[in-house]
N, C-alpha and C positions, 0 to 999 in steps of 0.2 A: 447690345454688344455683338460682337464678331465670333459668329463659330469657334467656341475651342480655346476662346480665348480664357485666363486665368480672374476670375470676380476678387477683390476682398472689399468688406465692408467693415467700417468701425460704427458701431453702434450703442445708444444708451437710453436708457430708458425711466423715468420714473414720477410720482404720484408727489405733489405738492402740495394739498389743499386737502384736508386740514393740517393734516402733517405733515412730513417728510417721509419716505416710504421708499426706498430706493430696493427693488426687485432686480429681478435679473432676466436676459432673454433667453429664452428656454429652448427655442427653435429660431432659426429661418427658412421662409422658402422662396420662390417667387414666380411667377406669373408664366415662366415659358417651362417650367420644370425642371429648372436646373436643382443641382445634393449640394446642400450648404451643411460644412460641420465648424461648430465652433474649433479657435484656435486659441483661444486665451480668455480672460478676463480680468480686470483692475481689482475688484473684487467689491459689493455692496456697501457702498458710504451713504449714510442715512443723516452725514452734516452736510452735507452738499447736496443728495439725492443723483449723486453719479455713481456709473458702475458701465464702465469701456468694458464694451467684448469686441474681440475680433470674429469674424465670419471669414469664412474661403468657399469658392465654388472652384473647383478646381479645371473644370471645364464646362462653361456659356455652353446655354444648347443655342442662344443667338437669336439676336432679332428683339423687339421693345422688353423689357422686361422690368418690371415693377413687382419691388422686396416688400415681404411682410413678416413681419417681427413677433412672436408669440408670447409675453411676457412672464415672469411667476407673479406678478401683480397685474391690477389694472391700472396701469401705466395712464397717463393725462398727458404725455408727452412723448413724442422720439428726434431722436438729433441720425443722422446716418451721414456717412461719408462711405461712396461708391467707387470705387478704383474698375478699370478694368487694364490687365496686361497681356500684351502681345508674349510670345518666343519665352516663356518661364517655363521651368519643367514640371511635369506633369507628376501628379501624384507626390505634392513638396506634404513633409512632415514637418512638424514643429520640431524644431532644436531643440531651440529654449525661450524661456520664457521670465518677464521680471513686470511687478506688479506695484503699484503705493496706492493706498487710499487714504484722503484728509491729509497731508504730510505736504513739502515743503521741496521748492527744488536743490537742495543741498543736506544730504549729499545728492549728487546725480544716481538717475539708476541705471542698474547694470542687468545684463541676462544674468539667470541663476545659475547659470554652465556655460561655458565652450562653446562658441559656432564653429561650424566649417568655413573655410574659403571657398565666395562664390555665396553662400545664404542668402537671402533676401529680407532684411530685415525694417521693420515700422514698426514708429513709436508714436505714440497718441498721446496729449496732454490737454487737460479741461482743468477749467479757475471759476471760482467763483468772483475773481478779479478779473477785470479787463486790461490786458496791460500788455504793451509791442514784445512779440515775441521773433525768434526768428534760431535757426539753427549755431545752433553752440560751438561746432565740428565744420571743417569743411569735408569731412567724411558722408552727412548728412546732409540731404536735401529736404527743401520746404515743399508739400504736397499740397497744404492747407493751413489756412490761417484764418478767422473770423471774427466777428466784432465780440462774440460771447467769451472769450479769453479760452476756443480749443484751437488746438494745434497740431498738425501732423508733420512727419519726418520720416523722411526713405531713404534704404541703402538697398542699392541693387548688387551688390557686389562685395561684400563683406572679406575683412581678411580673418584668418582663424583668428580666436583668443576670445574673452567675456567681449560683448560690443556697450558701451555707455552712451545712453540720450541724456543730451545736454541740450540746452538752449538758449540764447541769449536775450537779454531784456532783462529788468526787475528781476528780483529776486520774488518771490511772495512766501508770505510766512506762515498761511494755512489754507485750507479750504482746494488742496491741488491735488490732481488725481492723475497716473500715470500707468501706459500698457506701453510694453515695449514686446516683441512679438517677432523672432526670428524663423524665417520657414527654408529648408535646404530638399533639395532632391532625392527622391524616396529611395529605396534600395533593393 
């Protein structure tokens, strides 16, 4: 990444064999010294073995850098999705925040509060189904899509009031797990 520029990572982690054992990430850091603090999490689902957390580095110290994930388990697996953004403000706090674990896309979720206008907000969605996804809203954009049934979704430009990630495709009836993750400029 580019000097200064803003990291976020959605990441997950967990243990399948013998059991199900869904942990959680405990830290991140990575390889050039960039401060990652968690922003969120979907919260431990031990029917799927997901559990979405968001990461921020608020500002790349720059140049190759390769993330490592600290688990509360011994995790047998990681999924990451790496953003990097130009021209965000510095030092963004979390608004708000809205969470499902095991649950179903209906109803859609919502932040648990109020953003500002102008927030930057992502929302992450993982299935234990495979099935054509695609954004709900033409408020939201598609970041990420893959054959594993997760999915990402970005607003760079939020207007005030609760924000709802929606998505289009199938409905599914269980096994779905969802982080939606508003970040606004600090104060």
């Amino acid at each position: 990444p580019k000097a200064g520029n803003t990291l976020v990572a959605f990441m997950n982690g967990s243990i399948y064999h013998p059991t199900i054992d869904c942990g959680s990430i405990v830290a991140v850091t990575d390889s050039a010294g960039g401060v990652w603090r968690k922003a969120g999490q979907s919260g431990p689902d031990d029917h799927t073995g997901i559990n979405i957390s968001c990461w921020v580095c608020d500002s790349a110290v720059g140049g190759p850098t390769a993330l490592t994930a600290t688990f509360s388990n011994a995790s047998q697996q990681l999924a990451c999705l790496l953003l990097e953004f130009a021209n965000l403000p510095k030092d963004l706090e979390v608004q708000s925040v809205g969470q499902r674990t095991y649950g179903r896309d209906l109803p859609h979720l919502s932040t648990d509060r109020p953003v500002s206008a102008g927030d930057v907000a992502f929302a992450f969605r993982t299935s234990i189904y495979i099935r054509p996804q695609g954004p709900g809203s033409p408020d939201w954009h598609q970041i990420a899509s893959d054959t594993t049934g997760a999915n990402a979704l970005m607003m760079l430009d939020t207007q005030p009031g609760v924000l709802t990630a929606s998505w289009s495709g199938a409905d599914i009836t269980g096994g779905l797990d969802i982080l939606i993750v508003a970040l606004g400029a600090g104060h």
